[in-house]
TORKOL-4160 file (C-alpha; in steps of 0.2 Angstrom, whole numbers, padded with zeros to 4 digits, m for minus):
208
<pt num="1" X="0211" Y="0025" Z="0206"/>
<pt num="2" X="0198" Y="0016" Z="0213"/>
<pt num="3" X="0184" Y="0027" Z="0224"/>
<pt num="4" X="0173" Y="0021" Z="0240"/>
<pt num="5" X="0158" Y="0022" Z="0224"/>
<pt num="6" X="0167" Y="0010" Z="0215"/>
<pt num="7" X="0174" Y="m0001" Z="0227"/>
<pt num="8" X="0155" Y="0000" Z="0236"/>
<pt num="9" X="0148" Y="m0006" Z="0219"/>
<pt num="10" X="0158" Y="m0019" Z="0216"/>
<pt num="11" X="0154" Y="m0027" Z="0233"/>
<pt num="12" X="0135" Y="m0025" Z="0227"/>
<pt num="13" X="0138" Y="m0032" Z="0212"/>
<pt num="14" X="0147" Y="m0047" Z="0221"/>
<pt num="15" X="0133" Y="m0049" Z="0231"/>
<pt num="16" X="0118" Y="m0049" Z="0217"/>
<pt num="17" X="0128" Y="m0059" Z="0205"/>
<pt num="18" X="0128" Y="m0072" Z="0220"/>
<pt num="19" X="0111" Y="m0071" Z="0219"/>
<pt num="20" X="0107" Y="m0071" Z="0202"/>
<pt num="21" X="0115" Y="m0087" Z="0203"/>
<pt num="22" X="0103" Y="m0093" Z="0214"/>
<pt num="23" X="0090" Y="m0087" Z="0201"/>
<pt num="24" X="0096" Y="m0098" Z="0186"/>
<pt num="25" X="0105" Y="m0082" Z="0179"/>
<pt num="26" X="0121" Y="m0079" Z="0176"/>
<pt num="27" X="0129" Y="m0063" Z="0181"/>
<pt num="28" X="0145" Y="m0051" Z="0176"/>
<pt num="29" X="0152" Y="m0036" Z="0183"/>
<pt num="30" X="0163" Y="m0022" Z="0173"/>
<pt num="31" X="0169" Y="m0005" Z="0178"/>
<pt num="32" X="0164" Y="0005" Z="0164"/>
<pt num="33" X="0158" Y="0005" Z="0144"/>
<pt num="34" X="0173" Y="m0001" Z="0137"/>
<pt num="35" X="0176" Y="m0016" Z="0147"/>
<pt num="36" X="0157" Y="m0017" Z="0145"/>
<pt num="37" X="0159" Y="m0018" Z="0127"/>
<pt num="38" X="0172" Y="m0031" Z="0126"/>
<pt num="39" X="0164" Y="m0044" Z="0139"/>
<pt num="40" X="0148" Y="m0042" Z="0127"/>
<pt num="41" X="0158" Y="m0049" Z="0112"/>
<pt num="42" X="0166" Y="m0063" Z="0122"/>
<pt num="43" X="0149" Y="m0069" Z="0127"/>
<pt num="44" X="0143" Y="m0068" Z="0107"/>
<pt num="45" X="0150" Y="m0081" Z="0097"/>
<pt num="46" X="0153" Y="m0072" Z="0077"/>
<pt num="47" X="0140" Y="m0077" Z="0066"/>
<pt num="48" X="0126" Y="m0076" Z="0077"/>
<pt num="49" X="0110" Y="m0071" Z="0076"/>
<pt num="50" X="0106" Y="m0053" Z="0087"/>
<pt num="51" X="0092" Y="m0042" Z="0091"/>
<pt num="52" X="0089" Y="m0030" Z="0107"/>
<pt num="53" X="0076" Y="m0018" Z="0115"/>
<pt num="54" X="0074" Y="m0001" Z="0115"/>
<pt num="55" X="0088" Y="0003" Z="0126"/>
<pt num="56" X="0096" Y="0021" Z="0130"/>
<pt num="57" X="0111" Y="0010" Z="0141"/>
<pt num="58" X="0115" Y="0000" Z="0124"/>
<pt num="59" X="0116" Y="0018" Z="0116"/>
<pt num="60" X="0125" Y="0027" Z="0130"/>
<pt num="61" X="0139" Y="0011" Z="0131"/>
<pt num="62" X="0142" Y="0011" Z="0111"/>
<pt num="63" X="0135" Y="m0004" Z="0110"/>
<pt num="64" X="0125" Y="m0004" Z="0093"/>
<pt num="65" X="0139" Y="0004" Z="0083"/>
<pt num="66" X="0149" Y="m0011" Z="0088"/>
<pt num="67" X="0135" Y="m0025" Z="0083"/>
<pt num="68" X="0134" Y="m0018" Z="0066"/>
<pt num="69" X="0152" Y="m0017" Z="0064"/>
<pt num="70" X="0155" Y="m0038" Z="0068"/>
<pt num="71" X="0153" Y="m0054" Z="0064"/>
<pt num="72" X="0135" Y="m0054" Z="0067"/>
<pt num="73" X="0117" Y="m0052" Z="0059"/>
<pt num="74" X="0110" Y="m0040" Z="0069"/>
<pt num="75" X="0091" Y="m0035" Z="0068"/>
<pt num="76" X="0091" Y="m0018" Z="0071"/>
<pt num="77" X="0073" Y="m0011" Z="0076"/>
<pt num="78" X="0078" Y="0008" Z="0075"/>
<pt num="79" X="0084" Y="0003" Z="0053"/>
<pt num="80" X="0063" Y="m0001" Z="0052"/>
<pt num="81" X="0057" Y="0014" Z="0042"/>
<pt num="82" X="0039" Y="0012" Z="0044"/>
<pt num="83" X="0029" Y="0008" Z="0059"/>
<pt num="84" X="0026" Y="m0010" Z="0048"/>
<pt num="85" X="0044" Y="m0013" Z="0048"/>
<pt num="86" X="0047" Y="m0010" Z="0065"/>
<pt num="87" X="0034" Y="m0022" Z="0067"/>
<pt num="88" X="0042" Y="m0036" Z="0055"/>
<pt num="89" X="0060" Y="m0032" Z="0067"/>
<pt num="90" X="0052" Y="m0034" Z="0083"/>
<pt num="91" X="0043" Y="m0051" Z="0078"/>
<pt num="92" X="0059" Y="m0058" Z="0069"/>
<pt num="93" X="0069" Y="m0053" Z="0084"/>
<pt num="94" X="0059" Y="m0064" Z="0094"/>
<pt num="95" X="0071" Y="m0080" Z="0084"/>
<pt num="96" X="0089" Y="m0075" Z="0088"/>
<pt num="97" X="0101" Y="m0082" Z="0094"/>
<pt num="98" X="0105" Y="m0067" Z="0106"/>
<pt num="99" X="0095" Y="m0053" Z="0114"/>
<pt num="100" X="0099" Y="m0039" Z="0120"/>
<pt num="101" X="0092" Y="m0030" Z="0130"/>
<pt num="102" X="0092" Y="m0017" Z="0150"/>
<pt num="103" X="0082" Y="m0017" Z="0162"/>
<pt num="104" X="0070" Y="m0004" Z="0172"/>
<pt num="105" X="0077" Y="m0011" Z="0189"/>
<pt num="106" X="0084" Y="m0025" Z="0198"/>
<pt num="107" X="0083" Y="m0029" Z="0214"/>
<pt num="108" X="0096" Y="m0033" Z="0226"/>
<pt num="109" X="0092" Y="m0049" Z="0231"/>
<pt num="110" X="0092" Y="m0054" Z="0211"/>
<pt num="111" X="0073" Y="m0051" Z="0203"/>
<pt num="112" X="0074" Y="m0041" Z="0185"/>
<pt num="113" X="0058" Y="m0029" Z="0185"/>
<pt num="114" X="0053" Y="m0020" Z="0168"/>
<pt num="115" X="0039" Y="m0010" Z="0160"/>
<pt num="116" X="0034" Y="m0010" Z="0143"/>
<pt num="117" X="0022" Y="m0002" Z="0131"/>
<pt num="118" X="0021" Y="m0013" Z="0115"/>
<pt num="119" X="0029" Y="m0029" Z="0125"/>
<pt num="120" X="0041" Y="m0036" Z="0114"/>
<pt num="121" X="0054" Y="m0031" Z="0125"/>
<pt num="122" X="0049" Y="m0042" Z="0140"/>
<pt num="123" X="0041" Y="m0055" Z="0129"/>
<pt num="124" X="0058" Y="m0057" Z="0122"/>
<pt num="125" X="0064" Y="m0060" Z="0141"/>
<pt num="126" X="0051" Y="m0071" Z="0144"/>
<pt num="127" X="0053" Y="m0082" Z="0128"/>
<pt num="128" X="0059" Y="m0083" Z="0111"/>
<pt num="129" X="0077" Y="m0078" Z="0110"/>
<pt num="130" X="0089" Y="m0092" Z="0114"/>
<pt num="131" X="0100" Y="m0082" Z="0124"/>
<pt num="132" X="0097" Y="m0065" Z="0133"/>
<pt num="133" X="0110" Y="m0052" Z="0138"/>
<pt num="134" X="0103" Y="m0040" Z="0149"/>
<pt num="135" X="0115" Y="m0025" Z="0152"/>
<pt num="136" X="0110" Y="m0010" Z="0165"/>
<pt num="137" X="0121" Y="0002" Z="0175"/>
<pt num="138" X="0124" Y="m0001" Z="0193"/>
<pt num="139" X="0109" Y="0015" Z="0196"/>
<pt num="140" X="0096" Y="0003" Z="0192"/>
<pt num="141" X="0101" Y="m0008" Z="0206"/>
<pt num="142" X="0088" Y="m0007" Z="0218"/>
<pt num="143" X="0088" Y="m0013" Z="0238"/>
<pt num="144" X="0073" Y="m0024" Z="0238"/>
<pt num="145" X="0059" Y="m0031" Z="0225"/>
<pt num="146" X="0047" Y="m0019" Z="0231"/>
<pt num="147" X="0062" Y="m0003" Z="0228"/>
<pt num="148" X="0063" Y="m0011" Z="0212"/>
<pt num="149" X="0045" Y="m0011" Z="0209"/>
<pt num="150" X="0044" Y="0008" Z="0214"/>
<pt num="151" X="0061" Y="0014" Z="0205"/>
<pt num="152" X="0052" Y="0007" Z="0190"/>
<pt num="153" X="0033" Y="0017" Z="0193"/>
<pt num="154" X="0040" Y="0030" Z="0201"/>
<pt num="155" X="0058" Y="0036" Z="0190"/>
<pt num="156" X="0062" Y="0023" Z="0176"/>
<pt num="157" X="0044" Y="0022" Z="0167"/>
<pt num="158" X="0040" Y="0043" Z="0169"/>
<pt num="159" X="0058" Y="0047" Z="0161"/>
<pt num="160" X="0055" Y="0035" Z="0145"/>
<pt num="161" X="0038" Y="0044" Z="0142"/>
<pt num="162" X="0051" Y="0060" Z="0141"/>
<pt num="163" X="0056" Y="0051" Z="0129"/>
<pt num="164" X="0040" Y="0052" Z="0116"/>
<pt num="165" X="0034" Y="0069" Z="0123"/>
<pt num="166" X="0041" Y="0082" Z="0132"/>
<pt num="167" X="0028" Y="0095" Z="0137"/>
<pt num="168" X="0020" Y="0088" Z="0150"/>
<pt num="169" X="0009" Y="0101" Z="0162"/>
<pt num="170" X="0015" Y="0094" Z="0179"/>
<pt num="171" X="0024" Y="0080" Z="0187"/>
<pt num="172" X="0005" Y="0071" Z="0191"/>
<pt num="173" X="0000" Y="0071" Z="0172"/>
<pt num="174" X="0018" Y="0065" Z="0167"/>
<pt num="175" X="0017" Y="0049" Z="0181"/>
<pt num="176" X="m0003" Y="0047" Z="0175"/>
<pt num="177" X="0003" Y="0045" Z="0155"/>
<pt num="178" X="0018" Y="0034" Z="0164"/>
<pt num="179" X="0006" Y="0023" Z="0173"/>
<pt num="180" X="m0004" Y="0020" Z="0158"/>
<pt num="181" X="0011" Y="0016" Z="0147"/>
<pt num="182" X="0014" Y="0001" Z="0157"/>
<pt num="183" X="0004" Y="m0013" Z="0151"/>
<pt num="184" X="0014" Y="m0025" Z="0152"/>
<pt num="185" X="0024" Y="m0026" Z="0170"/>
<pt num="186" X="0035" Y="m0041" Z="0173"/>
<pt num="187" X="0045" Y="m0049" Z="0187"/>
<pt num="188" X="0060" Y="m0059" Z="0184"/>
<pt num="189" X="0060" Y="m0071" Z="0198"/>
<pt num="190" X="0069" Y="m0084" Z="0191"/>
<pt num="191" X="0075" Y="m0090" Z="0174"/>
<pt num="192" X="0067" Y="m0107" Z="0171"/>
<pt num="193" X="0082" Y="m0113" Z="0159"/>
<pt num="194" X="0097" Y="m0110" Z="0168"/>
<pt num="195" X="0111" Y="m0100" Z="0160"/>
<pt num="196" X="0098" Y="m0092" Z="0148"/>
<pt num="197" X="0098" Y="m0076" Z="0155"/>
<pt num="198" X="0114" Y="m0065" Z="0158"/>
<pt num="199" X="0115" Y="m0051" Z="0168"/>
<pt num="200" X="0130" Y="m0039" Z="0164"/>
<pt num="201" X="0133" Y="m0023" Z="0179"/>
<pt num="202" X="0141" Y="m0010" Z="0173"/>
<pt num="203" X="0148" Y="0002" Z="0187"/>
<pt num="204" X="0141" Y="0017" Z="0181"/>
<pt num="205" X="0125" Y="0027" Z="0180"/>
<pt num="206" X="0116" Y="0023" Z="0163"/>
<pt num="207" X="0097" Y="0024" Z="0156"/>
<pt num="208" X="0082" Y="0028" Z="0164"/>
């Protein structure tokens, strides 16, 4: 049974996928994880070539259980063993066919906005990969491009350091480690080869 949240984020949805369009990206919406899940393996030809991000949505969705079960060659950063390994993923990762990946925050009127650490997660958006997937709950949808620069600084980058370490002092020093963490800062404004970048919204609350 559909709810006035479900039926307001679809219209949402409707709307940003519009303007993804508009943005060279392409954009699909699904109710949940498992319709999530299926629209990801229609868009993924067998045989290909896959990678992704460190992504707690592509956890949450049962996503990664799913890659390594298929007709794929998927490049797994979490099977490196080693900080060196890790290392060898992330830059072979940067030659796949598909990449997967979420992002921080997007904006309503269709901009991707995202943080990173090491940077092999945006740098991957930005080139390398001949396709991206970017798959995020409807939670990370934000109202405007500077709501989605503020959701990022303010809620998705503090709760990844979590992540790492969880004993921090007070809510300043946790937002001062968070600010620090984010040398790399990107905006999506628009995808120079169209049809590169798909965005897929999932009507639930995922990630950070």
């Amino acid at each position: 049974m559909q709810t006035p949240h479900s039926l307001y984020n679809q219209l949402l949805a409707q709307n940003l996928i519009a303007n993804l369009a508009a943005r060279n990206m392409e954009g699909f919406y699904c109710e949940g994880a498992e319709e999530a899940r299926k629209k990801i393996t229609e868009l993924i030809p067998a045989g290909s070539s896959i990678s992704c991000g460190g992504s707690a949505t592509l956890h949450q969705i049962g996503l990664r259980a799913v890659l390594k079960n298929g007709d794929y060659r998927f490049l797994d950063p979490d099977d490196g063993k080693t900080g060196a390994d890790k290392d060898a993923i992330a830059h072979e990762a940067l030659g796949v066919d598909y990449y997967l990946m979420s992002s921080n925050a997007i904006a309503a009127t269709g901009e991707l906005v995202n943080a990173d650490g090491y940077g092999n997660r945006v740098g991957a958006l930005i080139f390398g990969p001949k396709k991206v997937i970017v798959i995020a709950g409807m939670n990370k949808v934000a109202p405007s491009l500077e709501d989605a620069i503020a959701r990022v600084k303010t809620c998705a980058a503090p709760k990844t350091m979590l992540i790492f370490k969880r004993d921090y002092a007070t809510l300043a020093q946790l937002q001062a480690a968070a600010e620090l963490a984010q040398s790399q800062f990107v905006i999506t404004h628009r995808a120079p080869i169209k049809g590169r970048i798909t965005v897929l919204l999932i009507g639930e609350a995922l990630g950070y």
